[in-house]
Backbone bond lengths (Angstrom), bond angles and torsions (degrees), N, CA, C in turn:
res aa  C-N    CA-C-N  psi(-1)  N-CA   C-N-CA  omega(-1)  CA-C   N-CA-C  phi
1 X - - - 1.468 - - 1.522 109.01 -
2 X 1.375 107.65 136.62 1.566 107.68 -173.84 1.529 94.53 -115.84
3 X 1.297 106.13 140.84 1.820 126.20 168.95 1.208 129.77 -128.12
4 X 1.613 117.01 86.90 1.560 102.58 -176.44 1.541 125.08 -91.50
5 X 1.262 97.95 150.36 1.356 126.86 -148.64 1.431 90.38 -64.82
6 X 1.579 131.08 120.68 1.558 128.77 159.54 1.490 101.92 -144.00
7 X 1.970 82.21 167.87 1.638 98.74 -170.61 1.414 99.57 -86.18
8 X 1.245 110.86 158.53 1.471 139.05 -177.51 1.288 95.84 -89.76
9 X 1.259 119.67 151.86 1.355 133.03 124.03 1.763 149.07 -6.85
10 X 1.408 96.47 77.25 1.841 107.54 -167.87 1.397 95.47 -50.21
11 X 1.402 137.12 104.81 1.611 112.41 165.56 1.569 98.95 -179.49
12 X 1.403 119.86 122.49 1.355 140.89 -150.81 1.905 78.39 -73.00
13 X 1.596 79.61 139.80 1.679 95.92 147.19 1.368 134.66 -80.62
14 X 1.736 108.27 3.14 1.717 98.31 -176.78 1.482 70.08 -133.37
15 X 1.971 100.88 120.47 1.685 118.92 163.99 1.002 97.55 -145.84
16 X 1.720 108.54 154.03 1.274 115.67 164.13 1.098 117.79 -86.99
17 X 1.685 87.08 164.52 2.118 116.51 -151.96 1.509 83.04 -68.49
18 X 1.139 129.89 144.27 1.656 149.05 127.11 1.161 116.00 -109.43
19 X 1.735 105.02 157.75 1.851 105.04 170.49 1.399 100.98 -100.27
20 X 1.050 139.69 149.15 1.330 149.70 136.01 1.503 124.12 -2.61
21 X 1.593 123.29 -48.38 1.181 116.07 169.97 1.538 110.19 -90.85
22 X 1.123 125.88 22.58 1.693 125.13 149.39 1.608 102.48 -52.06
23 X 1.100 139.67 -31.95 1.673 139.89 -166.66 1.376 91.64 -44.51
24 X 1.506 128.11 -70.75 1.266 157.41 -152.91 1.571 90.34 -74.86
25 X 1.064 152.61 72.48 1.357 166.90 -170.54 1.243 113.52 170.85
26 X 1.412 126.95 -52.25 1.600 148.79 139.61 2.087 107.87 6.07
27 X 1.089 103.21 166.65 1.368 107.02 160.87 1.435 92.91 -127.14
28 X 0.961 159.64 -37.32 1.360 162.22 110.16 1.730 116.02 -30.41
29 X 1.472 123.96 132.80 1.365 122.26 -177.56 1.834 101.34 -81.76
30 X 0.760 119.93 106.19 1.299 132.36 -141.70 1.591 128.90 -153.31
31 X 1.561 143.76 109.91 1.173 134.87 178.42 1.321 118.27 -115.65
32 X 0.861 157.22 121.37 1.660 150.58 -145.48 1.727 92.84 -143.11
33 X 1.076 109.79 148.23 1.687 128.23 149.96 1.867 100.96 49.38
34 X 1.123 141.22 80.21 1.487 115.74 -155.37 2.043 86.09 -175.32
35 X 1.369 109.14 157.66 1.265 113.30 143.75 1.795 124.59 -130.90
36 X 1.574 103.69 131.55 1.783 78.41 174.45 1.565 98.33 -106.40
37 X 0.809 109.87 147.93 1.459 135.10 170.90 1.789 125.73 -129.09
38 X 1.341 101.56 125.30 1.890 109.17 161.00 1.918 92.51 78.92
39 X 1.407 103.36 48.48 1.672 89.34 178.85 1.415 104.56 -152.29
40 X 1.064 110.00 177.04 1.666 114.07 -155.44 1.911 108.44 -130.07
41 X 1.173 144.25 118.15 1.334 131.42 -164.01 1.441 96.59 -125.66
42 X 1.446 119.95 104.65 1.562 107.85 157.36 1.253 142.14 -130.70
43 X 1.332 135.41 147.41 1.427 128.30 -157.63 1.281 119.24 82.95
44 X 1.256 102.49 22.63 1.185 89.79 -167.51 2.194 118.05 -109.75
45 X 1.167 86.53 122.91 2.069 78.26 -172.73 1.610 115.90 -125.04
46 X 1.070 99.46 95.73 1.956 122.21 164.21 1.431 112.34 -90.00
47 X 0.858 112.24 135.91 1.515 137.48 -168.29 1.584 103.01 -103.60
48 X 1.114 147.21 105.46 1.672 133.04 -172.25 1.464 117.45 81.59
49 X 1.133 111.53 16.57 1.270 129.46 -178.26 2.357 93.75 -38.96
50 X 1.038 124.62 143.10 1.211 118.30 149.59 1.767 121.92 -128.68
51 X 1.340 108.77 130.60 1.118 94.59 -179.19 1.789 112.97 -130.50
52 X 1.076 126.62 149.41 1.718 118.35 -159.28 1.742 101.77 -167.27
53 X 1.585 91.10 132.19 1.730 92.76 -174.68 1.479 108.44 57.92
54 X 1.220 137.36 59.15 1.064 161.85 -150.84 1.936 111.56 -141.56
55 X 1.438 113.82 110.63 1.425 104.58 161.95 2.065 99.01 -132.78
56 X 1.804 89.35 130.10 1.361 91.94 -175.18 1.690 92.08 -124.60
57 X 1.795 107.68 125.46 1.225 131.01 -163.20 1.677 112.01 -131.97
58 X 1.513 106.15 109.96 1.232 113.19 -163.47 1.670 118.65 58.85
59 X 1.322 117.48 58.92 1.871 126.73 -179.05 1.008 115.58 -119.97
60 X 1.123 121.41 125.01 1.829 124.64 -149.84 1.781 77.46 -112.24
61 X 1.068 111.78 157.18 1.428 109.69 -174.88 2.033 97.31 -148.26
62 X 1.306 130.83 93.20 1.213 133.13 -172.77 1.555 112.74 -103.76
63 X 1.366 99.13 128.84 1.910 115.19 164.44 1.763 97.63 51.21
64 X 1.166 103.29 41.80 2.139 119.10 176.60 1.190 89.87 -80.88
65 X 1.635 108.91 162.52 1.317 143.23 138.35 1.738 133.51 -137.30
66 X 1.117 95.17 127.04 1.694 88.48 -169.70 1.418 100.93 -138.77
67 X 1.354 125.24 84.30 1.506 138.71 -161.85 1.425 88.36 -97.37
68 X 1.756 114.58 131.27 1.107 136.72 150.20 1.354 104.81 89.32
69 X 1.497 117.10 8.62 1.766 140.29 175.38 1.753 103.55 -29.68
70 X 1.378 107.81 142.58 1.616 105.34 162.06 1.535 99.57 -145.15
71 X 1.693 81.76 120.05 1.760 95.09 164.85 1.259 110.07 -108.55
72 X 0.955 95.76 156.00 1.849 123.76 171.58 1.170 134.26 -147.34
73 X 1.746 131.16 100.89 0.976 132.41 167.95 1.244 107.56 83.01
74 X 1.526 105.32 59.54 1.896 128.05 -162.15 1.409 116.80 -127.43
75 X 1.107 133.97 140.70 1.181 130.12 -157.11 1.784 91.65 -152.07
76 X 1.430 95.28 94.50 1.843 110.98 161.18 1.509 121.48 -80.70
77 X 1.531 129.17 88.81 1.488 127.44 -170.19 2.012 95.69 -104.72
78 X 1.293 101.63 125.58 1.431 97.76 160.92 1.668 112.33 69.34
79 X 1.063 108.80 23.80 1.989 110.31 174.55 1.377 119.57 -115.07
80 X 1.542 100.68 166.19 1.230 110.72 -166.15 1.322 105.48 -104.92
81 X 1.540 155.42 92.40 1.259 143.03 157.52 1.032 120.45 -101.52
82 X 1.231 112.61 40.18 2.031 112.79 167.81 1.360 123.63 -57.74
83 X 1.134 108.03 105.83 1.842 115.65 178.31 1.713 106.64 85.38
84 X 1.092 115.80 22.18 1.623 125.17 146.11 1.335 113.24 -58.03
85 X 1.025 116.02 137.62 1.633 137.26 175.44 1.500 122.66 -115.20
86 X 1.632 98.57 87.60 1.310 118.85 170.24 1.524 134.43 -93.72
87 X 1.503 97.68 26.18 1.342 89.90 -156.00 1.744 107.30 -100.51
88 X 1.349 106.80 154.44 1.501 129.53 -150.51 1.709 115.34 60.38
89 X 1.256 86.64 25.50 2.026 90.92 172.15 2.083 98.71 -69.25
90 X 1.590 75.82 178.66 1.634 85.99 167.62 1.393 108.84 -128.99
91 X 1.345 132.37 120.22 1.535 130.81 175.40 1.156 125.43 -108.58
92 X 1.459 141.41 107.99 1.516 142.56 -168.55 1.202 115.82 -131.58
93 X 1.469 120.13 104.28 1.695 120.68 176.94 1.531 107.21 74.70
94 X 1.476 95.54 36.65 1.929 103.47 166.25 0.996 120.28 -87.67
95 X 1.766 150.85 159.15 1.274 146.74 169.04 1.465 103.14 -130.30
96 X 1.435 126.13 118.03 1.581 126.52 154.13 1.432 111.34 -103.04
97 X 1.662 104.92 109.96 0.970 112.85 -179.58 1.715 114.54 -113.76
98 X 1.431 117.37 118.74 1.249 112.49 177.45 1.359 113.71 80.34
99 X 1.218 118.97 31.39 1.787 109.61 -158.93 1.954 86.65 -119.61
100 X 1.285 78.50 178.62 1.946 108.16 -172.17 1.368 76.64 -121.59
101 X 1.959 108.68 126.76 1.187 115.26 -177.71 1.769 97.66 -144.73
102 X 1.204 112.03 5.62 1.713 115.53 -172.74 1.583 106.50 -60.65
103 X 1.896 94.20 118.67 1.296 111.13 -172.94 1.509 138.53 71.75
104 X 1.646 88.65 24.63 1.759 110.51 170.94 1.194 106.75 -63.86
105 X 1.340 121.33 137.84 1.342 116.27 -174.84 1.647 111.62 -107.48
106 X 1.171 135.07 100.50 0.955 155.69 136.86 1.782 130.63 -9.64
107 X 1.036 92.07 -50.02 1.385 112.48 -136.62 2.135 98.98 -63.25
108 X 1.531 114.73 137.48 1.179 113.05 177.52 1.618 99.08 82.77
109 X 1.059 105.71 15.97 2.020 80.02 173.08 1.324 96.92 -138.06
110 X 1.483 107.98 170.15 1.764 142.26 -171.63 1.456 88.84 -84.02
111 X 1.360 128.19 134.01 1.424 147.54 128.14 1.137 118.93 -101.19
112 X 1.268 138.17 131.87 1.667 160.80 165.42 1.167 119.12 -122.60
113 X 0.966 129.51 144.28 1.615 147.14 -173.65 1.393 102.70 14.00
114 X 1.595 128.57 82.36 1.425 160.25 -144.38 1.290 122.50 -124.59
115 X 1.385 140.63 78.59 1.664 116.99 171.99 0.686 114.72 -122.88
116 X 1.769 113.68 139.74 1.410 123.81 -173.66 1.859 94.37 -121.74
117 X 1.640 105.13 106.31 1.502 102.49 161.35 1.641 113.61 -133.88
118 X 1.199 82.46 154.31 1.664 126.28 -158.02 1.774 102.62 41.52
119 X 0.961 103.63 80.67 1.670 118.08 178.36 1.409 116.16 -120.06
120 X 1.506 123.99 124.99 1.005 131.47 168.92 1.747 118.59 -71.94
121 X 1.308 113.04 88.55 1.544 124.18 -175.97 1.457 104.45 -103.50
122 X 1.192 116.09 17.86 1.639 92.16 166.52 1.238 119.91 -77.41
123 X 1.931 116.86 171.35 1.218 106.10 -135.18 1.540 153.57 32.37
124 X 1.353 106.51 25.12 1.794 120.75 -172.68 1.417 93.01 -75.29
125 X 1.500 101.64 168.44 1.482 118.80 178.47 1.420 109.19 -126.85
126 X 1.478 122.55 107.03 1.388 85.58 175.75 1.996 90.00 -130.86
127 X 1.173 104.93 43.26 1.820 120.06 174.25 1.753 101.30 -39.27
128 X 1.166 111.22 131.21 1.456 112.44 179.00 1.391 125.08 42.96
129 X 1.280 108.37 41.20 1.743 127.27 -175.00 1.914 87.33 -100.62
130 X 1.184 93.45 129.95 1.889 105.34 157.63 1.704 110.92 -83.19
131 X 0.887 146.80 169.76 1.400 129.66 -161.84 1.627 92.56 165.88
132 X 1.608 96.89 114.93 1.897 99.84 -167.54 1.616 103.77 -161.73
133 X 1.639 105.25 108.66 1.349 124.73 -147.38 1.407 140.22 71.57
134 X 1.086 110.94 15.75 1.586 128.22 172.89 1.666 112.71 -75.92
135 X 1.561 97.96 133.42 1.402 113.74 159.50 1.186 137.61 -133.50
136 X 1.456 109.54 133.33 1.448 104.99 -167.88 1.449 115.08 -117.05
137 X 1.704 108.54 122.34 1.757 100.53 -167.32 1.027 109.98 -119.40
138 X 1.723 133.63 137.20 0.981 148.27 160.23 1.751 98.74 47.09
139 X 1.452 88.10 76.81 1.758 96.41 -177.44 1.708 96.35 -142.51
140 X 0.965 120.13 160.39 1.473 131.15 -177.51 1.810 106.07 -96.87
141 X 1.018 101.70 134.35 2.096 97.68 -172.78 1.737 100.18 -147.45
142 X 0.963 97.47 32.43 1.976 123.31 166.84 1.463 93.96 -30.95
143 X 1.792 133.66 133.21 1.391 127.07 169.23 1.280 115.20 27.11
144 X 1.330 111.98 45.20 1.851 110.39 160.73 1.301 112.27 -95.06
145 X 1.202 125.96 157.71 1.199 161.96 163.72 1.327 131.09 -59.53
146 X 1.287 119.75 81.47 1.891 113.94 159.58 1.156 100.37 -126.47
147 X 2.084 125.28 62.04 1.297 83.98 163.25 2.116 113.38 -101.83
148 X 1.143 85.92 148.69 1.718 104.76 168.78 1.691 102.12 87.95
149 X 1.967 96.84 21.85 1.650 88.49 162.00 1.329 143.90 -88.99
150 X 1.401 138.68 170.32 1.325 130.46 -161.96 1.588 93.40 -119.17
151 X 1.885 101.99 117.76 1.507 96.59 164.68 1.580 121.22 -107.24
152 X 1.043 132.33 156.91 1.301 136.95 170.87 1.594 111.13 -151.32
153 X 1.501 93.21 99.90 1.313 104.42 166.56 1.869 100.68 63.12
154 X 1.606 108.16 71.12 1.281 125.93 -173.54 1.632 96.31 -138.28
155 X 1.933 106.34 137.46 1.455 102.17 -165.05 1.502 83.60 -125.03
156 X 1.589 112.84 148.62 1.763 115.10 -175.16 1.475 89.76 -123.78
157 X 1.515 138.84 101.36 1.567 140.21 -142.81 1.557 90.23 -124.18
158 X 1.893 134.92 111.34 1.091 128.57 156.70 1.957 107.34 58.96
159 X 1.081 107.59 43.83 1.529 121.98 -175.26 1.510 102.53 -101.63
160 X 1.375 108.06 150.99 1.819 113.30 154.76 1.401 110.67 -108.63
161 X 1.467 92.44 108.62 1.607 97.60 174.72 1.526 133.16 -100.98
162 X 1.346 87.24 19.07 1.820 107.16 -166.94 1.927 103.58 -40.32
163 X 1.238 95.83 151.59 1.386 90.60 -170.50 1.389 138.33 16.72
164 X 1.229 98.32 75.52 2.125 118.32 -172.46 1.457 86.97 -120.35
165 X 1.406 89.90 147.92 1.606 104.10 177.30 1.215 83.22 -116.58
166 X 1.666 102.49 157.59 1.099 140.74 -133.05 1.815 106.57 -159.68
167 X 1.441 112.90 -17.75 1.147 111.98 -144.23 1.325 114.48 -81.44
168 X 1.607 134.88 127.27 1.308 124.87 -155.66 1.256 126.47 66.25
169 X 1.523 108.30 32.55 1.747 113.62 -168.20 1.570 84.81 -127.77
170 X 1.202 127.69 136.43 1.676 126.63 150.48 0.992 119.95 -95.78
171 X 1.551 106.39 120.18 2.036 127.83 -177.31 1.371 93.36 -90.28
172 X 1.376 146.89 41.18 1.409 134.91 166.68 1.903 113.41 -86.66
173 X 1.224 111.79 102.72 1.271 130.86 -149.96 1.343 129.74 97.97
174 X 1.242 116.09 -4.66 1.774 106.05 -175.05 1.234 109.77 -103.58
175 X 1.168 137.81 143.31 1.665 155.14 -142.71 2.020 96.70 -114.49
176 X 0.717 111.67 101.54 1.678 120.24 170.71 1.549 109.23 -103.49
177 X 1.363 110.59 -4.31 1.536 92.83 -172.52 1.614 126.26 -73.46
178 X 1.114 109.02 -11.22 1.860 110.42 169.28 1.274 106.08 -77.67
179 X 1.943 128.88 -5.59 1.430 93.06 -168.61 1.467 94.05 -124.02
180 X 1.396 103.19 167.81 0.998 128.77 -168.42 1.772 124.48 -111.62
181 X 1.727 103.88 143.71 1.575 100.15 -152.21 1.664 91.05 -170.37
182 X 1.224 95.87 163.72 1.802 106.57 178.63 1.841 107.72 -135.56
183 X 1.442 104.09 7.85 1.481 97.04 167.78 1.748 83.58 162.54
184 X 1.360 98.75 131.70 1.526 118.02 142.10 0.733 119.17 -137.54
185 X 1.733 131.18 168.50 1.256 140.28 -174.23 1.738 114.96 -117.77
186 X 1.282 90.70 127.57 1.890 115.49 -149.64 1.586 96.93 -142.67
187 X 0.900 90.86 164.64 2.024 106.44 150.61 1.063 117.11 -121.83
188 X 1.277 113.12 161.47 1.313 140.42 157.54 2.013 102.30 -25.68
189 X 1.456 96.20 -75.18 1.188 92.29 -169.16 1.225 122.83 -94.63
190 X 1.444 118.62 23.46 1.726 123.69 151.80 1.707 111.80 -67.70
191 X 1.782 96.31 -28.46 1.864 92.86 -154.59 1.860 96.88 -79.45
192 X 1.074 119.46 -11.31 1.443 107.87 163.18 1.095 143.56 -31.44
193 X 1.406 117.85 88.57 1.829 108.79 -166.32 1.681 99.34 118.05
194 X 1.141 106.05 -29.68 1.707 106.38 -144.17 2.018 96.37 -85.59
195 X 1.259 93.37 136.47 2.026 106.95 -160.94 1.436 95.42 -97.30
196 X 1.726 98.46 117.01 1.333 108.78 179.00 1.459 134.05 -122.29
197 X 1.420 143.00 -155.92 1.393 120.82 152.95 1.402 110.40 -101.71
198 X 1.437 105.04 -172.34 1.469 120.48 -174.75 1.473 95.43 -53.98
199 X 1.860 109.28 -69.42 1.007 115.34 -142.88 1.829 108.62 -74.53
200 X 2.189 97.89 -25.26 1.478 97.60 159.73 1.638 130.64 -38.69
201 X 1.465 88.39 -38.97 1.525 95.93 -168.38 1.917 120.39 -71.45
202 X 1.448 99.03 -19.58 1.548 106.59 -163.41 1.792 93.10 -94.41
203 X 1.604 112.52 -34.50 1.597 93.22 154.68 1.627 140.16 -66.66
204 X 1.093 112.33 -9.60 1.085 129.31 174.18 1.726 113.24 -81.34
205 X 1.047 82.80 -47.69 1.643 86.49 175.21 1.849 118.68 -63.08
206 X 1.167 112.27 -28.97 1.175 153.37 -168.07 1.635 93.72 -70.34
207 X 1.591 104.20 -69.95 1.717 105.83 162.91 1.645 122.08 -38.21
208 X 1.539 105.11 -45.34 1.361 116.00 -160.62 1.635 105.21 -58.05
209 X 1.519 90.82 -23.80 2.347 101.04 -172.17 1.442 104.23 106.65
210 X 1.764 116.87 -3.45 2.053 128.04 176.63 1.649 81.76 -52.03
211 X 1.446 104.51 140.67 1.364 117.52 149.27 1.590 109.02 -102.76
212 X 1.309 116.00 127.23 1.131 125.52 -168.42 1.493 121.47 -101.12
213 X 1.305 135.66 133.60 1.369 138.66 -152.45 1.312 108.06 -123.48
214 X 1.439 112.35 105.62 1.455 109.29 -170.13 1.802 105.37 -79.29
């Protein structure tokens, strides 16, 4: 099992309560220093959304958009952002922990020091996402999305990656062998480098057209 080493989240555990549409009070759409908790946001679409020193606890987040979003120093415990649209956000020293994330959209943005554990990401997008120190533990990533992403120093820990694309992504360094899957779609020359199991390896080979001899 591989674990790379990232920073947590700068952001006090004792903040005050805000609601979510405080942004819209802002001169900037904007949440700073604050926690929301036990609340529900929907329809709702900001463009530049910023959010920093941020803990959102139990936040159901419905039919959102927040294109080109920048968090900082955010801490998602227990939420719902399925089919949120984050894509070309910026994410640095975020944690999703425990959240419903099916069909977060990803796609086009920077992640840095990133963890997503035990998160339901199937269907995620994270197509042309850069992604550098991220870990993802014991989270489900069913038909997700990296194709044409850039990893650096990204750990996939006890995951289901069953049908994840892969395609145009290079796994040279990343450790897949704890997780578990019955087909993704890769190349040949993504799997270069890329740390697998035994039995990973004899399906793979299996792809290649090797007839294998027990």
């Amino acid at each position: 099992m591989s674990k790379i080493k990232i920073d947590g989240p700068k952001v006090s555990t004792d903040l005050p309560h805000a609601n979510f549409h405080d942004v819209f009070y802002e001169e900037e759409a904007e949440l700073v220093n604050c926690s929301v908790v036990n609340s529900q946001v929907e329809n709702e679409e900001i463009e530049r959304l910023i959010l920093s020193k941020v803990i959102f606890r139990n936040v159901t987040f419905i039919s959102s958009s927040f294109v080109n979003i920048d968090v900082t120093d955010v801490l998602f415990e227990n939420c719902n952002l399925s089919n949120v649209r984050f894509c070309g956000g910026n994410l640095h020293r975020v944690e999703f922990k425990d959240c419903k994330l099916l069909g977060l959209d990803l796609s086009d943005a920077i992640l840095g020091n990133v963890l997503f554990e035990n998160c339901d990401l199937n269907l995620s997008n994270f197509a042309d996402t850069r992604l550098k120190q991220v870990n993802y533990e014991q989270s489900t990533l069913k038909s997700a999305n990296f194709f044409n992403s850039k990893f650096t120093k990204v750990a996939l820990n006890r995951c289901d990656l069953n049908d994840v694309d892969f395609t145009n992504t290079i796994l040279k360094g990343v450790d897949i062998s704890t997780c578990t899957f019955e087909q993704i779609n890769v190349s040949t020359e993504s799997l270069v480098g890329c740390e697998v199991s035994s039995n990973q390896a004899i399906g793979f080979a299996r792809l290649l057209g090797l007839k294998i001899k027990e």
